[in-house]
C-alpha positions in Angstrom: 54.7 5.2 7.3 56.7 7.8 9.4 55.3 8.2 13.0 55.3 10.8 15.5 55.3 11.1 19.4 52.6 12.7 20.7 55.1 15.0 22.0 57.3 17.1 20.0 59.0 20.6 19.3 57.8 23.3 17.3 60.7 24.7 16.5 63.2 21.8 15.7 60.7 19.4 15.4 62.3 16.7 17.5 60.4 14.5 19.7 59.7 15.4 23.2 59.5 13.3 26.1 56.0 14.2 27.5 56.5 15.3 30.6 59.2 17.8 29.6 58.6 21.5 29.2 61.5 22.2 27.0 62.8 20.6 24.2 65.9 18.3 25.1 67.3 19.3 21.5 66.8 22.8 21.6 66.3 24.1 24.5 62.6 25.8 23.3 59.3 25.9 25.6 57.1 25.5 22.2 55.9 22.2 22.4 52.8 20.3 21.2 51.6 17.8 22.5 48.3 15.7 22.6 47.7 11.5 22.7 45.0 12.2 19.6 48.6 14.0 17.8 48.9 10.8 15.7 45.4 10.4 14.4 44.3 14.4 13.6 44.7 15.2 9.7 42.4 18.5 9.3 43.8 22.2 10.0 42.8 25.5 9.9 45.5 28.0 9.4 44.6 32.0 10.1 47.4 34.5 9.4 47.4 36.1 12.5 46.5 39.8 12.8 47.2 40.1 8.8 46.7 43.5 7.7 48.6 45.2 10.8 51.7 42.2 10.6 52.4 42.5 7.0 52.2 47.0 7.7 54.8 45.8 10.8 56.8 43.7 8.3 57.4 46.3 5.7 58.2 48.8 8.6 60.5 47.9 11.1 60.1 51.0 13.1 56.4 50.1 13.9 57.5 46.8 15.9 56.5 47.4 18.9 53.5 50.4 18.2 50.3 49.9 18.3 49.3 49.8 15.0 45.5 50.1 13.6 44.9 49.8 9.6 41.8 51.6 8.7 40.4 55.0 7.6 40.5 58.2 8.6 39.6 59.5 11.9 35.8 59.3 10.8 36.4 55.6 9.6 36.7 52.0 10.9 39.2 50.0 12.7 40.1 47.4 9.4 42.7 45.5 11.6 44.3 45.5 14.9 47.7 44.5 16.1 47.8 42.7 19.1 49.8 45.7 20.9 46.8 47.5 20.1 44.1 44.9 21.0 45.5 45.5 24.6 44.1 48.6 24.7 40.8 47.0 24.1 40.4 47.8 20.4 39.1 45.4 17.9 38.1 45.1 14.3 34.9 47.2 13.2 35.7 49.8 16.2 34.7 53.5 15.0 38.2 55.0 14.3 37.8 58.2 16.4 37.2 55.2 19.7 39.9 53.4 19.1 42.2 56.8 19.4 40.1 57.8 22.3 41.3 54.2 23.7 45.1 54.7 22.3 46.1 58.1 21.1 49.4 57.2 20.4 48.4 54.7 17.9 49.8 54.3 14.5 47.2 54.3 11.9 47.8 53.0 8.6 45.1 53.2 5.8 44.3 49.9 3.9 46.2 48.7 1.3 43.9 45.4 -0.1 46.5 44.9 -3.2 49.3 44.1 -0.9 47.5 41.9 1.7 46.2 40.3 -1.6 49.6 39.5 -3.0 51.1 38.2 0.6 47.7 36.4 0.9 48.5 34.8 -2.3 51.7 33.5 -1.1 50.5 31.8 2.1 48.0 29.9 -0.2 50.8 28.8 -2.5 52.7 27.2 0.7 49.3 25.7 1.9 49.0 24.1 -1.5 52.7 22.5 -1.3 51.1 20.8 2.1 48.0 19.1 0.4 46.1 20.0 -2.8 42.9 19.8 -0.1 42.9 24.2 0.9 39.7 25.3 1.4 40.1 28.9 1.4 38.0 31.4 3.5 39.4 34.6 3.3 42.8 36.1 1.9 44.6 35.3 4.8 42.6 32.1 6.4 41.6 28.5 4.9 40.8 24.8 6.0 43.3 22.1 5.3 42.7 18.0 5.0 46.3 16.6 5.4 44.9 12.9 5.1 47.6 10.6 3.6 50.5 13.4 3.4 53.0 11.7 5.9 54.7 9.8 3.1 55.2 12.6 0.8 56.6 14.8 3.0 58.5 12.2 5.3 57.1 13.7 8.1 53.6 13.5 10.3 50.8 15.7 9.6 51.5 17.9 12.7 55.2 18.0 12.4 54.8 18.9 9.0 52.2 21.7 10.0 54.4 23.2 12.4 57.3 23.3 10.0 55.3 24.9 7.4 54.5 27.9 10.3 58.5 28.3 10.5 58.8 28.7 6.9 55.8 31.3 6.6 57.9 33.7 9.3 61.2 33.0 7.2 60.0 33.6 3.9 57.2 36.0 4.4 58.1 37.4 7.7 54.6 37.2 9.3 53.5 34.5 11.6 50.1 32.2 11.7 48.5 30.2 14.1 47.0 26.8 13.6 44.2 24.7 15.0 44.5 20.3 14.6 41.8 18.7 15.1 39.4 16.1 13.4 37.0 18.1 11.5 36.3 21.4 10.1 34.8 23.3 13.5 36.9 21.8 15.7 40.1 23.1 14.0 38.6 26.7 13.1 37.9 26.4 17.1 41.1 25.3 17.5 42.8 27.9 15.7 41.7 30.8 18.3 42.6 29.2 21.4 47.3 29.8 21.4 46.7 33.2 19.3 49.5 34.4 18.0 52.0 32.0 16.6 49.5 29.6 18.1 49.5 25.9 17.2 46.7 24.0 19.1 44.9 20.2 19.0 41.7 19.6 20.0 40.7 16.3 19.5 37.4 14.7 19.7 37.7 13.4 23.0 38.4 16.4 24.3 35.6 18.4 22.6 32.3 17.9 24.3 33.8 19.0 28.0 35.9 22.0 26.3 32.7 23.5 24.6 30.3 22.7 27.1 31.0 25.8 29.2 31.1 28.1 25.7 27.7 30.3 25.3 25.4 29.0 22.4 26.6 31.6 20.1 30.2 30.0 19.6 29.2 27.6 17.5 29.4 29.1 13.9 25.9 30.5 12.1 24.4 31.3 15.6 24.2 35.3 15.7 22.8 37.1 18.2 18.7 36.8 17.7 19.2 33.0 17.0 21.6 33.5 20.2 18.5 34.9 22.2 15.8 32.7 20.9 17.9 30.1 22.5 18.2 31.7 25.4 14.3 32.6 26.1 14.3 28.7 25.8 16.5 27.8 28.6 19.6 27.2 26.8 22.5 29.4 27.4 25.3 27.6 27.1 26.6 24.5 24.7 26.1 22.3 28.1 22.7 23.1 27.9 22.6 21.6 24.2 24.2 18.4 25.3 21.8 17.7 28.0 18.9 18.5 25.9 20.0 15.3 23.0 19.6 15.1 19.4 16.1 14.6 19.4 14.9 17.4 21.2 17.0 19.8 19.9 15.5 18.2 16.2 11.8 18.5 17.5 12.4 22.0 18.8 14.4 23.3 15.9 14.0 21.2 12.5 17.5 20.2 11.0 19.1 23.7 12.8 18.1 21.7 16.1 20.3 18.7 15.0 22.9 20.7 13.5 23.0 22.7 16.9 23.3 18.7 18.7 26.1 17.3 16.5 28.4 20.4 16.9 27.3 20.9 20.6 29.2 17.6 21.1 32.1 18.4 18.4 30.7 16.4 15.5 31.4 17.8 11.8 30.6 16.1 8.5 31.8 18.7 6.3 34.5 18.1 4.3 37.4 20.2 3.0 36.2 21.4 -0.4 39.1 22.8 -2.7 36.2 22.8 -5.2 33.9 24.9 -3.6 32.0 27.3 -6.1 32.7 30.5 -5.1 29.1 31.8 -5.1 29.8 35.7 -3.8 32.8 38.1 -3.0 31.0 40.2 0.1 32.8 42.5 2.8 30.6 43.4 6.3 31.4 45.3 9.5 29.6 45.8 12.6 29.9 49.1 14.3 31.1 50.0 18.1 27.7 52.2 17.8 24.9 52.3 15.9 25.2 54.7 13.0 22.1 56.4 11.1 24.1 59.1 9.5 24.6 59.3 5.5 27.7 60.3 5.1 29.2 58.4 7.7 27.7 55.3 6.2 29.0 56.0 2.7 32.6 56.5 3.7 32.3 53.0 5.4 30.8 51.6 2.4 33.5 52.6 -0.3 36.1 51.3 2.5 33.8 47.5 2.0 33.8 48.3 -1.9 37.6 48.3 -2.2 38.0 45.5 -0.5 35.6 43.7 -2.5 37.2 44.8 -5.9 40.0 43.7 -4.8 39.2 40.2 -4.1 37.5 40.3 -7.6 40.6 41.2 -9.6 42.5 38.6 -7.2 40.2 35.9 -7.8 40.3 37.2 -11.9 35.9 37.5 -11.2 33.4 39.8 -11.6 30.1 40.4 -10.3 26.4 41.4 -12.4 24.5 41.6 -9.2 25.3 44.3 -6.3 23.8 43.3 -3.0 23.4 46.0 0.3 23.4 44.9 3.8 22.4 46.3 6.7 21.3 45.3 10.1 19.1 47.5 12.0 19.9 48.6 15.8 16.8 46.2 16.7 18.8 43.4 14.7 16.2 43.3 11.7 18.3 43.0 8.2 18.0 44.0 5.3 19.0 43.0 1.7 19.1 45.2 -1.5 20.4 44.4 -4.5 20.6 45.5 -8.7 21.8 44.1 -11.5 23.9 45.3 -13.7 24.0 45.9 -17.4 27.2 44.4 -17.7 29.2 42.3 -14.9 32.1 44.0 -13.0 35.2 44.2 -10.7 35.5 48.3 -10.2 35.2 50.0 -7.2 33.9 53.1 -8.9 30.6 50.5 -10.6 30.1 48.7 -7.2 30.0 51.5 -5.4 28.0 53.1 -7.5 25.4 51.0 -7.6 25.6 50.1 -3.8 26.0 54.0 -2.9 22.0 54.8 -4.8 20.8 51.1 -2.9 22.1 52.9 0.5 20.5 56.1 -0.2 17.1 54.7 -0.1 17.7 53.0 3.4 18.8 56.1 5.3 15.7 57.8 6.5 16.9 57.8 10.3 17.4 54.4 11.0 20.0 53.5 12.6 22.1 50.5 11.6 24.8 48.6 13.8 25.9 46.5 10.1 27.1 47.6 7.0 27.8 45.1 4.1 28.4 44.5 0.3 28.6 42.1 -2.2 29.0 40.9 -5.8 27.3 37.9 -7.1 26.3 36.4 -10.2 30.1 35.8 -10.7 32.0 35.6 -13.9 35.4 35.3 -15.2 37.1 38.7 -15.5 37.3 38.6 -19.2 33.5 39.4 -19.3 33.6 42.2 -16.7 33.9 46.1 -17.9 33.7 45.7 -21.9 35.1 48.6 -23.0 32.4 49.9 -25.3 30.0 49.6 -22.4 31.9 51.0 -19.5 33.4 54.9 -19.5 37.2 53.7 -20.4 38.9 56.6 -18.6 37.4 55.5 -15.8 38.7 52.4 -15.8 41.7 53.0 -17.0 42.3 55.5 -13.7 41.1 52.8 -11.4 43.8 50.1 -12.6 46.4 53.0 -12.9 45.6 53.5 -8.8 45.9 49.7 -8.2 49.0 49.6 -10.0 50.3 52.5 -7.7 49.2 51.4 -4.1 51.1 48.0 -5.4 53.9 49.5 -6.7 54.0 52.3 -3.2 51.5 51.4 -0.9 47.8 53.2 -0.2 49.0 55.9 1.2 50.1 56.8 -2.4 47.1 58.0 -3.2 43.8 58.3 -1.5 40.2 58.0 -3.7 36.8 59.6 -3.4 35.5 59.1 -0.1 39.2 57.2 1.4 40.0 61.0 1.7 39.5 62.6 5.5 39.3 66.5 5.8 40.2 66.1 9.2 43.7 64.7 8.5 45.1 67.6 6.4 
């Protein structure tokens, strides 16, 4: 069984001594190191920045811009690049604050067929690591490395950090990646080097680094769960470890020992390459709350796209439409209809999505916008042509055929189009 030290470099992938800064091969600061290195067999890989790199990638000039990808001037911030993060703007950020924030920036409207295809890719190089991905998103998935030393002659993280290398060779955009024991400790993991980032945490380490962390790091706390917490004295995950299983569990039912276990960096899940795929949803939280019709239904056909095109990629479609929104005084709400016939078309989801929103705006104002298609099926039952007006159809996959062929800006649809641009 090939070993590793629990020293060694990122970039050449020779052992390190552990005191060393630089490699003694190479000459190159990026090393990893940790004494669990050895022992850690689950990963999770995020592309980093995705949308903006792969724009950056397939424009030289924009290397050192700031680059935002989203709609028009009345639109949302899709993605940021980390030049433009620096000026404070972030996913989800109205597109007419983020130009307040950085007027120079380049903006770049989505294009979800290419970010699908490059997306595509990176999962085919995970799956040459382990058969065990767990995808999350296009550009983000868990990884269970157990027992792939052998095969690959070379030690989980070693072979980890070579497969980072051969993503910015082949691809040309970079990734960071968390090692750790379980599931949330790697997704954890994952965020802390950002970009290019490649970071242990092992489970030694994890109850004193997320002690100080506010409650709502750990994953499926939002912000009233957050507060509840709160009003009951416990702020941060140090608070949960103090507390102990059992009181969390006779506070909380099985959320209060859920809350426990990961408070102290315990996981059970496994990596599930299996795992039904249940729903295809897209969701953005606004800068400011938003109340306006119009407004809303140019963000919603930006969430639409991106939902039929995660359909067609995954080769599903949806019967059932579902409508989220979260109110400014955090109260959601869920809408949904069924369709006559399953599909994957923006024009249908929309559609049915756009008369579900109408109902909803009568003044309220909403800091959450989401949709989603469920009740999935394979494509070959979505759209049947005797069913479905053909022409429209037709059009649609003509479009996606184009913006992959030339890119979005090839042709802009319906609401994608801005007044304020020409």
């Amino acid at each position: 069984m090939t070993t590793v030290s629990t020293s060694f470099c990122r970039d050449c992938l020779a052992d390190a001594a552990p005191d060393h800064r630089r490699c003694g091969s190479c000459g190159s600061p990026r090393l990893a190191r940790h004494p669990e290195l050895e022992t850690l067999t689950v990963a999770h890989i995020d592309c980093d920045a995705f949308y903006a790199t792969v724009e950056k990638r397939d424009d030289p000039s924009l290397a050192a811009e700031p680059v935002i990808v989203g709609g028009g001037r009345r639109g949302v911030v899709a993605a940021a690049c980390y030049v433009a993060r620096t000026y404070g703007i972030r996913s989800a950020m109205p597109m007419f604050e983020a130009l307040r924030r950085c007027p120079h920036a380049k903006v770049i409207r989505p294009n979800m067929e290419k970010y699908v295809q490059v997306g595509r890719e990176v999962r085919q190089m995970m799956l040459a690591l382990t058969p065990l991905v767990e995808p999350l998103s296009i550009d983000e998935a868990f990884l269970d490395l157990s027992g792939t030393a052998r095969l690959h002659g070379l030690s989980v993280a070693k072979a980890l950090a070579r497969f980072a290398s051969e993503v910015e060779k082949k691809l040309r955009i970079t990734v960071s990646i968390g090692l750790s024991c379980n599931k949330f400790l790697a997704k954890v993991a994952s965020d802390i080097d950002k970009p290019r980032g490649f970071a242990v945490l092992g489970a030694r380490d994890a109850p004193a680094f997320l002690a100080p962390k506010p409650v709502g790091f750990i994953f499926g706390v939002g912000a009233v769960s957050a507060a509840r917490y709160a009003r009951d004295g416990f702020n941060r995950i140090a608070d949960l470890q103090r507390a102990g299983e059992m009181e969390l569990l006779r506070r909380y039912g099985e959320e209060g020992r859920r809350l426990s276990r990961l408070a102290h960096g315990i996981d059970e899940r496994k990596v599930d390459p299996a795992r039904e795929t249940k729903s295809i949803s897209s969701e953005t939280t606004f800068e400011r709350d938003i109340a306006d019709f119009r407004t809303l239904e140019r963000i919603l056909w930006n969430l639409t796209e991106e939902v039929s095109a995660r359909l067609k990629h995954n080769e599903l479609a949806g019967a059932t439409i579902t409508l989220k929104l979260k109110t400014a005084d955090f109260k959601i709400r869920t809408r949904a209809r069924s369709l006559e016939t399953p599909t994957q078309l923006a024009g249908r989801i929309f559609g049915a999505a756009r008369t579900l929103l109408e109902r909803e705006t009568d003044g309220t104002h909403f800091r959450l916008l989401g949709v989603g298609a469920s009740a999935l099926v394979s494509a070959d039952e979505a759209d049947p042509a005797d069913l479905v007006d053909g022409r429209a159809a037709l059009a649609e996959h003509a479009v996606d055929d184009l913006r992959a062929r030339f890119g979005d800006a090839v042709l802009i649809r319906g609401l994608g189009f801005d007044p304020a641009e020409k």
